[in-house]
N, C-alpha and C positions, 0 to 999 in steps of 0.2 A: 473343087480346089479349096485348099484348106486357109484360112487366116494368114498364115506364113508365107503364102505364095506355092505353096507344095502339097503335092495331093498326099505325102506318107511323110512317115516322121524319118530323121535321119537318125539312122544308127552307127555314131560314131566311138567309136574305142582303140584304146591303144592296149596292146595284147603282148605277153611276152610268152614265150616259145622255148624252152632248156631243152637243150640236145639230149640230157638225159634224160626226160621224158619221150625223145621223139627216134632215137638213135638206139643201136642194142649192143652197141658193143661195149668188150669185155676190160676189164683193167682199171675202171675209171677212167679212162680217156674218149672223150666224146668231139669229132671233128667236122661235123655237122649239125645244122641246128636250120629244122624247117618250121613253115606257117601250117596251119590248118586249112583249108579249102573254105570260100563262102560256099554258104549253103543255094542249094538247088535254086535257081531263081532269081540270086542276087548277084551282084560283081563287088570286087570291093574295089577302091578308089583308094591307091596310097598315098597317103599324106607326109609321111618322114618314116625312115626306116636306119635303124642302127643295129648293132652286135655287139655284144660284153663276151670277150674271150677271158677267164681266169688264169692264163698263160702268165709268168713273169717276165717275158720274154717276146718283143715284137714280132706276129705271123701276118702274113698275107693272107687275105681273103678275096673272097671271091662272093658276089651278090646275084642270085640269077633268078629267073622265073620258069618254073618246069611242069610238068605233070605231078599232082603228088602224090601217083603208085611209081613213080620212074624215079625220085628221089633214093639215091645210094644210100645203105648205112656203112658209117664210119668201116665196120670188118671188111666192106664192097674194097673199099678202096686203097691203093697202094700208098705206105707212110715213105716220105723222105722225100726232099727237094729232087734226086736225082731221078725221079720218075713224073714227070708234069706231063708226057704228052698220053703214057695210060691215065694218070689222074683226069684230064679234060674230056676223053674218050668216055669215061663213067659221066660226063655230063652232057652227052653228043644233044638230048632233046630239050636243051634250055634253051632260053634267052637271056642273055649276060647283059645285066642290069648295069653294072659297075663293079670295079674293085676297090677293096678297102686294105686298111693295113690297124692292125690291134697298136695301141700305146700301154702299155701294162696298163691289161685288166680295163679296158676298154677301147672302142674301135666306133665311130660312125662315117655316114656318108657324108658330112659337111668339111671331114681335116683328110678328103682322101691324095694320095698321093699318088702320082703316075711312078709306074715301073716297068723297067726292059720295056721304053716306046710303050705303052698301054696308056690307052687316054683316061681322064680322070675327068669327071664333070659333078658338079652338084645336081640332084634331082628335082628339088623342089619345084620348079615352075614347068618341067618335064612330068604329065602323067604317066603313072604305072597302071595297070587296069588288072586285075586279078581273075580271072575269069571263074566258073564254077568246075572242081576239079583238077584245077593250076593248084601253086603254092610258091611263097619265096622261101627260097632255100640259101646259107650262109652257111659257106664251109671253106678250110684252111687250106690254101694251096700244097705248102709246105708241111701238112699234115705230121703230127709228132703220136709217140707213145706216152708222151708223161701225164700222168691223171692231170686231167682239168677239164670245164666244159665252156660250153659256149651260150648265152642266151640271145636270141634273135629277138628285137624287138620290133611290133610297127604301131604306126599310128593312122588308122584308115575310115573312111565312111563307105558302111556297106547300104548298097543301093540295089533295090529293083530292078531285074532287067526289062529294058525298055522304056525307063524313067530318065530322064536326063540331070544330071550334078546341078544343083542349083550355084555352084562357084565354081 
């Protein structure tokens, strides 16, 4: 055991994620924006989790946790409000974290807003656990054509599996 009380060091980073690095679709418009997977062996332990939409324009979001070979790209999926229950369908293998709603050009989970009965909660003293081969993924319900992206960000301590969070 180490001086600190912990046998490994924590590795804590806050990481930011641009859909158009992680997304392929065409037009400049990017309607999803995923995390990278901890590595083999490790979990990660989220700490606070936000989304930067470049939109001028208030969209609904959505925060889930999935597979990240099962994460849709933006072409996967149907644009326009009038299609929500194929858009959900493209995310049957999550776990729906929370929803959020963008404020021009920005959106996090601490100003979220309930919508059509959908509960809202803040997550902080709620953990999220990442597992290895998961990812969180933030994508626009109301999904648009008009260039702009999105960036996901998190703030997380990736941990050993088998090691317990010292907080």
């Amino acid at each position: 055991m180490g001086e600190c009380g912990s046998s490994y060091l924590l590795n804590v980073q806050l990481r930011q994620f641009d859909s158009a690095a992680t997304d392929n679709a065409g037009g400049g418009f990017y309607n999803v924006a995923k995390s990278n997977s901890p590595p083999s062996g490790s979990y990660w332990r989220i700490l606070q989790m936000d989304a930067i939409n470049t939109m001028t324009t208030q969209q609904v979001m959505e925060f889930v946790l999935m597979p990240n070979s099962q994460v849709p790209l933006t072409t996967d999926l149907p644009i326009g409000s009038t299609q929500l229950l194929a858009l959900f369908r493209k995310f049957l293998g999550a776990i729906r974290i929370a929803p959020g709603h963008s404020l021009v050009n920005q959106n996090d989970l601490t100003t979220l807003s309930s919508r059509d009965a959908s509960f809202a909660a803040p997550i902080q003293m709620k953990p999220i656990i990442v597992p290895p081969g998961w990812c969180i993924a933030a994508f626009e319900v109301t999904g648009t054509g008009v260039p702009h992206r999105m960036t996901l960000r998190l703030w997380y301590v990736e941990v050993p599996i088998g090691e317990p969070i010292p907080f």
